[in-house]
N, C-alpha and C positions, 0 to 999 in steps of 0.2 A: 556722591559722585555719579554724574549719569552715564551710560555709557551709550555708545553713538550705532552697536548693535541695536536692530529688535530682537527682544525676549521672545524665544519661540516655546511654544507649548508641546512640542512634538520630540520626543525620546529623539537624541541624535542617532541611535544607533538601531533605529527603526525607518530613518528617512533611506528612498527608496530611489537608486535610479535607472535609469533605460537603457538599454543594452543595443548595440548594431547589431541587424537582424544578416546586414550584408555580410558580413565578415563568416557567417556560416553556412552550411548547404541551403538548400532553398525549400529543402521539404524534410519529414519527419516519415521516414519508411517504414512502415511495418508489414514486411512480406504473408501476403495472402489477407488480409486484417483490412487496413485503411494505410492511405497518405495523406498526410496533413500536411499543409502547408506552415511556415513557419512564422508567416504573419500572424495567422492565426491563435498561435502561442504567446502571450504574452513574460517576457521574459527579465525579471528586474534582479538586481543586485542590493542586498542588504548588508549592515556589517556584523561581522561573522564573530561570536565566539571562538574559543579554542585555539589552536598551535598560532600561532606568529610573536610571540612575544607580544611588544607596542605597537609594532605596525597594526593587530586589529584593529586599534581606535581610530583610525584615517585611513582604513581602504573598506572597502567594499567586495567582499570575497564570497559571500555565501550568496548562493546563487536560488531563486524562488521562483517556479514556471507558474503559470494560469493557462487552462485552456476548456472553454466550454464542453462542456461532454454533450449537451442536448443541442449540438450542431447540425445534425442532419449526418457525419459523416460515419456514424457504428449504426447499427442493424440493434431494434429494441431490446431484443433478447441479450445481444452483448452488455447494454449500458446495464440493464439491471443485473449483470454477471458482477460487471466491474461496481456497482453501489455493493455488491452484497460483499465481493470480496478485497474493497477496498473502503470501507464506511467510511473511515478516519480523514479521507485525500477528498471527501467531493463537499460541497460547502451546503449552504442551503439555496444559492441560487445559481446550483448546477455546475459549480464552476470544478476541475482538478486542480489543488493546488499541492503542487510538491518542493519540497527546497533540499540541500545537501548543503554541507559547511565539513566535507571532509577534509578537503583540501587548500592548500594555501592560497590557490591562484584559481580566480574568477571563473575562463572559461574551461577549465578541469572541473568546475563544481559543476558549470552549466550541462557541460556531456554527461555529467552524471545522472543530472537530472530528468535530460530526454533517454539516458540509459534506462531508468527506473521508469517512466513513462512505457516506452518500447514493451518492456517485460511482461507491466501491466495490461497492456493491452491485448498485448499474445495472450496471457494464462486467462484473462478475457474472453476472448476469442475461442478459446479450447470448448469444443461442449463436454459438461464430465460424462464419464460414461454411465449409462444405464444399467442397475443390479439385474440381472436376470434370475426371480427366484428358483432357490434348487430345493428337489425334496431330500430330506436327509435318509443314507443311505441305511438298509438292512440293519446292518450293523450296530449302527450309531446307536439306530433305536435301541436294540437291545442293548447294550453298554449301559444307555441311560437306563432305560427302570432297573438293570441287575445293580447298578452304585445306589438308586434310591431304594430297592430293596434293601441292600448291606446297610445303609444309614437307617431305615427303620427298624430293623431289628434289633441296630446296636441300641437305638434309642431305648426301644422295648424291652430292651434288657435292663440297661438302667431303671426305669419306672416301675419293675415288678421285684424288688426286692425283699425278702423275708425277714423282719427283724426279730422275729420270736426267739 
């Protein structure tokens, strides 16, 4: 029997769709950092594992952002902050992409995702701070060689014993 579908080759539960950009603010704030517009962002919806019962299999909840990082809009030093301390989220042709599927409903998963974005960016942004080496005090020193003295003596004692 034929059936009057095409046969698609494509996991259903991988087909991906596009999200209104209007229905949200219009930019992506990160105080002191950058603002990104949210064109910019591309934002789709996939279907989501986890809590719904059967409605997973027919909605589209989990929510997946893209957004180019080699934009022009972070300072070099940031971007290589965010490769090092986010390896996993940047692709190989530069893109971030992050998803969340915590929740049941669509644009809750989406704020989450520019939550997580936001975060990233600040702890980005952060420079760590610089060690400032210290000499170790008086003290210390002595501390240290009198415990490696008492350990080689104890040593010393063990290894000179008399068996006669």
């Amino acid at each position: 029997m034929t059936s009057s579908r095409p046969e698609s080759t494509e996991n259903p539960r991988e087909r991906e769709t596009s999200c209104d950009v209007a229905s949200t603010s219009e930019t992506l704030d990160v105080p002191g950092v950058v603002t990104i517009p949210l064109d910019e962002i591309q934002i789709t919806y996939v279907r989501s594992a986890g809590p719904g019962g059967q409605n997973v299999n027919k909605t589209a909840t989990k929510a997946r952002i893209r957004w180019k990082l080699d934009s022009g809009r972070l300072e070099p030093e940031v971007v290589a902050r965010f490769r090092a301390l986010f390896p996993s989220w940047v692709t190989t042709e530069n893109e971030v992409v992050i998803s969340n599927q915590e929740y049941r409903e669509a644009p809750k998963n989406k704020d989450a995702c520019l939550a997580k974005l936001r975060e990233a960016l600040k702890r980005a942004a952060t420079k760590p701070k610089e060690r400032i080496p210290t000499k170790p005090t008086r003290g210390s020193i002595r501390r240290r060689l009198e415990a490696k003295k008492r350990l080689s003596a104890k040593k010393r004692e063990r290894s000179q014993r008399d068996f006669e």
